[in-house]
PLY file of the C-alpha trace (Angstrom):
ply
format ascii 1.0
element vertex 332
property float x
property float y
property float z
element edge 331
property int vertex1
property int vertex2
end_header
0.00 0.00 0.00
1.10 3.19 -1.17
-0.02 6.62 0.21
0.67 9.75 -1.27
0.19 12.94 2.01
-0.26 16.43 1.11
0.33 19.02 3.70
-0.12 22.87 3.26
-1.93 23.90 6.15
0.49 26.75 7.23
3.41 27.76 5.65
5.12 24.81 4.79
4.29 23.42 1.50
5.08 19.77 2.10
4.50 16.27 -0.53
5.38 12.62 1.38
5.27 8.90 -0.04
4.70 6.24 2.93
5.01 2.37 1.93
2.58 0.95 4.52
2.15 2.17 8.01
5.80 3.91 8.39
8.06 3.31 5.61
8.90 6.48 4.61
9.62 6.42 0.68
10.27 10.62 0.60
8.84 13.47 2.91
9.65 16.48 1.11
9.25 19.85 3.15
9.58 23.45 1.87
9.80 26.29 4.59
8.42 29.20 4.44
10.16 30.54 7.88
12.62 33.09 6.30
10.43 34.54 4.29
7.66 35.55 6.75
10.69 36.22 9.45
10.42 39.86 7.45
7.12 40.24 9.35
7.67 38.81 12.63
5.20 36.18 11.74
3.38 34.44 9.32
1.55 36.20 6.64
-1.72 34.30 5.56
-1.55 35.99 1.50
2.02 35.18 1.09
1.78 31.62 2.18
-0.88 30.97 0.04
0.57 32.37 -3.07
4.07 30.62 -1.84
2.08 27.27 -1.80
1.19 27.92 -5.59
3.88 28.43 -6.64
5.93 25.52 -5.53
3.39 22.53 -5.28
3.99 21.05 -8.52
7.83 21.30 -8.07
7.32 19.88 -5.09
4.78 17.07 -6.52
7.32 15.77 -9.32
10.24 15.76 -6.41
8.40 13.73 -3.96
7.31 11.33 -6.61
11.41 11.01 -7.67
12.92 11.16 -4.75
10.36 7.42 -4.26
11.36 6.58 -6.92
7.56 5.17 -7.76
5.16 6.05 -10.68
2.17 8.09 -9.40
-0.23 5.25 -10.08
1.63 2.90 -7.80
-0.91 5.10 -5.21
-3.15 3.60 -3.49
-4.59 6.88 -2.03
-3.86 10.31 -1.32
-4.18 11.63 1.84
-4.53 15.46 2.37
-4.62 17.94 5.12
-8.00 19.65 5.19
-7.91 21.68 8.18
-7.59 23.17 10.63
-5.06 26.07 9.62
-4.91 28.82 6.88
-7.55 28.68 4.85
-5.82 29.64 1.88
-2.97 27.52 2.25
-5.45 24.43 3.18
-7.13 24.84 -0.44
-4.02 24.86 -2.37
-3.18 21.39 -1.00
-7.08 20.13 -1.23
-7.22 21.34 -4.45
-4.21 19.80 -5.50
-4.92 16.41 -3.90
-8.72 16.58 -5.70
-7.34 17.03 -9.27
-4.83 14.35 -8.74
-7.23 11.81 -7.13
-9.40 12.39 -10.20
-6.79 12.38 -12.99
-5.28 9.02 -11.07
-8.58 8.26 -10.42
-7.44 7.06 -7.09
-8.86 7.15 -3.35
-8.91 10.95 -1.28
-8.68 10.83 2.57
-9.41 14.78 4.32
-7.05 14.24 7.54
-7.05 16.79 10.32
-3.76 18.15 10.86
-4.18 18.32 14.65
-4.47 14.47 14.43
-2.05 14.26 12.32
0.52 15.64 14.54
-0.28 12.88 17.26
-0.30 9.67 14.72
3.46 10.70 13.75
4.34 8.97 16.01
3.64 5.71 14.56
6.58 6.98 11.94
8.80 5.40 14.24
7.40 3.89 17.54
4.21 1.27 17.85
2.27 2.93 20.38
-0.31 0.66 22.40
-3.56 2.08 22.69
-5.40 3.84 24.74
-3.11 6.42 25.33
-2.98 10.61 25.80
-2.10 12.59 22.81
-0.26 16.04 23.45
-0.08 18.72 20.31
1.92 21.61 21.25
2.25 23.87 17.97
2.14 27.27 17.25
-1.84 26.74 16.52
-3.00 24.27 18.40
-2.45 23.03 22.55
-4.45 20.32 22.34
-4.63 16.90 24.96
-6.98 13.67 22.93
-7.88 10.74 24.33
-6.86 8.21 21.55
-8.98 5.11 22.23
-7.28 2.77 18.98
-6.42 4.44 15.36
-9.21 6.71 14.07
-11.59 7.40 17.34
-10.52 9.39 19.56
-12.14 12.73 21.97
-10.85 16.20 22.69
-10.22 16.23 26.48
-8.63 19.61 27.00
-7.54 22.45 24.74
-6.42 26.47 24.41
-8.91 28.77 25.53
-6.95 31.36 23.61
-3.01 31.53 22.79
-1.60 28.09 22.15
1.93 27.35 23.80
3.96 28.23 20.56
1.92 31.44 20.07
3.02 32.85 23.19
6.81 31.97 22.24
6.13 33.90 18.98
4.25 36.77 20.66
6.97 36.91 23.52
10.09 37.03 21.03
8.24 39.55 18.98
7.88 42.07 21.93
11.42 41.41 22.54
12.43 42.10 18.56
14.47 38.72 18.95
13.18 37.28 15.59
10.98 34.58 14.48
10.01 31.24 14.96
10.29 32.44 18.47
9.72 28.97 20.23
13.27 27.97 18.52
14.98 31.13 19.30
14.06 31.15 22.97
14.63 27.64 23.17
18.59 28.79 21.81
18.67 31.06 24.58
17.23 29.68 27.84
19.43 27.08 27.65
22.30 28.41 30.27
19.52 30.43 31.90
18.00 30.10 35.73
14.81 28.41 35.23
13.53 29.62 38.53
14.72 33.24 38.05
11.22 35.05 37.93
8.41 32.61 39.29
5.50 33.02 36.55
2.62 32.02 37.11
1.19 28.34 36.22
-2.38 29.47 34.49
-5.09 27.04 35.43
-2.72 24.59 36.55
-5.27 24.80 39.57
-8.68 23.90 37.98
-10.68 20.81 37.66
-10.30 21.14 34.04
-7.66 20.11 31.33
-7.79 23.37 29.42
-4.92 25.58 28.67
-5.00 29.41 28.91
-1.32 30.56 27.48
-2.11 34.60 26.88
-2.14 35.87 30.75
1.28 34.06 30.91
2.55 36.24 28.06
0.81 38.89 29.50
2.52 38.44 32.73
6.03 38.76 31.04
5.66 41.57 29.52
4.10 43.19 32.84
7.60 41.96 34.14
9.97 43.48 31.77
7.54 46.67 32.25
8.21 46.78 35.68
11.76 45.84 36.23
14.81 46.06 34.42
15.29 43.73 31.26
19.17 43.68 30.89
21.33 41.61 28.14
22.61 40.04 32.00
19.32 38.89 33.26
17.30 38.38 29.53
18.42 34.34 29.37
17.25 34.20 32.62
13.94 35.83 32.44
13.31 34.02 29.16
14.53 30.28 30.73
12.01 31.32 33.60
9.05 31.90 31.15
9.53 28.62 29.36
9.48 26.39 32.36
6.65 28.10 33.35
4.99 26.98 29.92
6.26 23.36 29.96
5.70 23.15 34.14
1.90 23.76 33.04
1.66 21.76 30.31
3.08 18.81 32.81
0.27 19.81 35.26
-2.42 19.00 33.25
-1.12 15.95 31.21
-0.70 14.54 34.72
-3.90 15.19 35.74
-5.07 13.37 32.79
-3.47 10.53 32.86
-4.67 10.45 36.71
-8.15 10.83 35.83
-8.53 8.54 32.41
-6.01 5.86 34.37
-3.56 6.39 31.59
-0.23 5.41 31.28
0.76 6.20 27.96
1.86 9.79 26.87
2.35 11.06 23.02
3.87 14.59 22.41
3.55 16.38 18.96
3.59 19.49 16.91
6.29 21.70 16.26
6.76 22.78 20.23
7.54 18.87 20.85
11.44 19.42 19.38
12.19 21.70 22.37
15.19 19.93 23.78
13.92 21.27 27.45
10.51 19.90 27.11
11.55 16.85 26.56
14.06 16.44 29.02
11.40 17.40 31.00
8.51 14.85 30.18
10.73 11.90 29.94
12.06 12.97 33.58
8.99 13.48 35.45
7.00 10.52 33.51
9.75 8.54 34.38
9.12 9.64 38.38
5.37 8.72 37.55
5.55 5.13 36.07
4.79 6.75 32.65
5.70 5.96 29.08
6.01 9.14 26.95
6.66 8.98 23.37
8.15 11.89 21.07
8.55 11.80 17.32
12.15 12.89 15.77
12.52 16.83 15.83
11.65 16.16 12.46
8.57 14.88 12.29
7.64 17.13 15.23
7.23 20.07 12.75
4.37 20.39 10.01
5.30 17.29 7.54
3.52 15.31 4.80
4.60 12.10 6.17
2.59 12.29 9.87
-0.61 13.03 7.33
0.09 9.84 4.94
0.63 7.87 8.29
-2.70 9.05 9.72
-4.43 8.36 5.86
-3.19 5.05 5.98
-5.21 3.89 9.35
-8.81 5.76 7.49
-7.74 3.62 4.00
-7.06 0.54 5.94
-10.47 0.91 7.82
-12.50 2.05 4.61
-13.09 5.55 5.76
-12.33 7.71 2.44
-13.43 11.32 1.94
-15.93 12.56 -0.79
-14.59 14.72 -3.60
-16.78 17.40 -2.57
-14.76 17.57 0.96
-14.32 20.90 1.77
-11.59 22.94 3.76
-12.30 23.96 7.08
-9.79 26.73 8.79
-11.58 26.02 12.63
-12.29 22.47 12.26
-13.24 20.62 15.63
-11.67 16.92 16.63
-14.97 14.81 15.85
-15.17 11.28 17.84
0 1
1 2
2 3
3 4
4 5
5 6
6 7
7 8
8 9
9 10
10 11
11 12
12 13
13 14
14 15
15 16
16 17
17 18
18 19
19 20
20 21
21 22
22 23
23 24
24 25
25 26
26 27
27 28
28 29
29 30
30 31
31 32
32 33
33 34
34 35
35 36
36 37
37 38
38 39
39 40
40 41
41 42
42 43
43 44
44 45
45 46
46 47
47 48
48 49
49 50
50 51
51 52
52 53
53 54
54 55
55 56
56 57
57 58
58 59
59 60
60 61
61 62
62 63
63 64
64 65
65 66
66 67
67 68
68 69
69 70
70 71
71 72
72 73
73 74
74 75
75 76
76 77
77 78
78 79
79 80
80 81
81 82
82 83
83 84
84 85
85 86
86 87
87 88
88 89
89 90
90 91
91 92
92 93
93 94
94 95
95 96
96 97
97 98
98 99
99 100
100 101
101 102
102 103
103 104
104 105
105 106
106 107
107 108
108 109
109 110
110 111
111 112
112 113
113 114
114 115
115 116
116 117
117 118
118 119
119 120
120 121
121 122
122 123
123 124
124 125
125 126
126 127
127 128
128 129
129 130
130 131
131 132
132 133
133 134
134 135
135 136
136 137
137 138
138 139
139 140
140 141
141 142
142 143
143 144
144 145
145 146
146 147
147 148
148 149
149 150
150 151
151 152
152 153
153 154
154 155
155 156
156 157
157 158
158 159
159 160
160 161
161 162
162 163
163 164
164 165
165 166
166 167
167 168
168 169
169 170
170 171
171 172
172 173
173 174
174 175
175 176
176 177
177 178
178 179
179 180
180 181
181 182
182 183
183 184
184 185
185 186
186 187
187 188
188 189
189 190
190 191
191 192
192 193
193 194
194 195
195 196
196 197
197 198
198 199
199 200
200 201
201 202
202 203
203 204
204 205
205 206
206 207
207 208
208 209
209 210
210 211
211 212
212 213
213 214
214 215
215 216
216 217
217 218
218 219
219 220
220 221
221 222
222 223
223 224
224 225
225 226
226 227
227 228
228 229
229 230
230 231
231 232
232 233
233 234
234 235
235 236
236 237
237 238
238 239
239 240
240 241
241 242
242 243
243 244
244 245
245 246
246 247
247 248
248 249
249 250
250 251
251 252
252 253
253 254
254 255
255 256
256 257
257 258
258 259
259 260
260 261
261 262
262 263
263 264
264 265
265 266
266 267
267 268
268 269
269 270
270 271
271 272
272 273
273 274
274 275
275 276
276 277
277 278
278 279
279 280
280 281
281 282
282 283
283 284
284 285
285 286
286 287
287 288
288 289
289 290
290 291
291 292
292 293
293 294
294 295
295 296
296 297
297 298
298 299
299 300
300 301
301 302
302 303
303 304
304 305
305 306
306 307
307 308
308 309
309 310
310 311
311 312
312 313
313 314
314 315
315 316
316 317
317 318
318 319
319 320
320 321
321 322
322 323
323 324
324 325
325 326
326 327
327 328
328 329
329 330
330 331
């Protein structure tokens, strides 16, 4: 079996070929990240239009690279939310002409799933377990009951965990993708240098709220002195704070759903600290967690042919009239 993912939810244009379950036969990504650096973020128009313009290329490079002919596929699986609406219909659009022409099987994957069934790129995960996507998007925890049905326990009430990276490292003019750069430079700094706070780490809930925490550093630097001295520090202080809550609630969840089993995706997931973190701590709880490659953390085609290979194994193709949704919800 053969599956041919398409991934352009963001700004990454991104073509993969995946031999069964996880052999990987080319994953072909094309970043957009210096080009919307210019901005300080990412510009919805200019991804679009960058999508256009390099899909084909990026088509006829994945097929080569496979070294297969395109109707050795068996179906292609495409990303049809949630993200950038414009981007999203590039790829849809692409993957609909193609399934016709080919006259071969479509599959609509969310990308948020997507992000959590990467990890079956490289590890076979026992089910049930608790899925963690930490993007710049999404901060999402799912209950994964066995491939393809799963339930949204907890998620952002506004910034996700990446966002408030990007927003942070904005304010400070330090550049963009902020999550890496910040990662870069908290990694000599005192984690407990400035004690911010843990937002809802408290409730009975397993919802995220990431803005006041941004919010709160700024308020900081407002109020005392940011110096090129103390700035590694402040910064190392503000991502523990993030990861330290994220911790707080996976925990709880695993304590309420009597989980034991921990997955941890999206393009937050390559932080070196959170990981060191999660492994640690799971470790102290009788956990398993599970992390894709830095590589397949990040947006990738190959997560969304791995995720369109359990819906074409279990029948559950899209129709061609499948439409692109920029807010889609998890369904059950």
């Amino acid at each position: 079996m053969i599956i041919l993912g398409i991934d352009t939810s963001c700004d990454d244009t991104s073509m993969a070929l995946l031999e069964g379950k996880n052999k990987v036969l080319s994953n072909v990504v094309s970043s957009q990240a210096d080009l919307h650096s210019l901005f300080g973020g990412i510009v919805p128009e200019i991804a679009s239009r960058r999508h256009v313009e390099l899909i084909d290329n990026i088509y006829r490079d994945a097929i080569a690279k496979a070294g297969v002919s395109p109707h050795e596929i068996d179906a292609i699986s495409v990303t049809n939310g949630p993200g950038l609406i414009g981007s999203i219909l590039v790829g849809l659009c692409f993957a609909k002409g193609l399934a016709v022409s080919l006259k071969k099987s479509l599959i609509g994957i969310n990308h948020v799933e997507a992000h959590v069934m990467s990890i079956f790129l490289e590890y076979d995960v026992g089910f049930p377990f608790l899925g963690l996507v930490v993007s710049g998007g999404h901060t999402t925890i799912m209950l994964v009951h066995e491939p393809c049905v799963y339930e949204v326990i907890g998620s952002t009430r506004d910034d996700a965990a990446g966002e408030a990276f990007d927003k942070v490292a904005k304010f400070l003019g330090i550049g963009y993708p902020g999550g890496q750069i910040i990662e870069r430079m908290s990694r000599t700094g005192k984690r407990d240098f400035v004690m911010f706070p843990r937002p809802m780490a408290e409730e009975d809930n397993l919802d995220f709220s990431f803005s006041g925490l941004k919010t709160a550093f700024i308020n900081w630097t407002r109020k005392n002195k940011l110096t090129e001295d103390n700035l590694i520090d402040v910064l190392a202080s503000f991502q523990e704070a993030v990861f330290d809550t994220l911790w707080r609630k996976i925990l709880k969840a695993t304590k309420r759903f009597n989980i034991k089993r921990v997955v941890v995706g999206g393009g937050v997931a390559a932080n070196s600290r959170l990981r060191e973190m999660f492994r640690e701590r799971c470790g102290n709880e009788g956990l398993l967690v599970y992390f894709p490659s830095p590589t397949n953390c990040t947006d990738n085609a190959a997560m969304v042919a791995a995720t369109g290979y359990f819906y074409f194994e279990r029948g559950r193709l899209s129709p061609l009239d499948i439409k692109g949704i920029s807010r889609m919800r998890i369904k059950v």
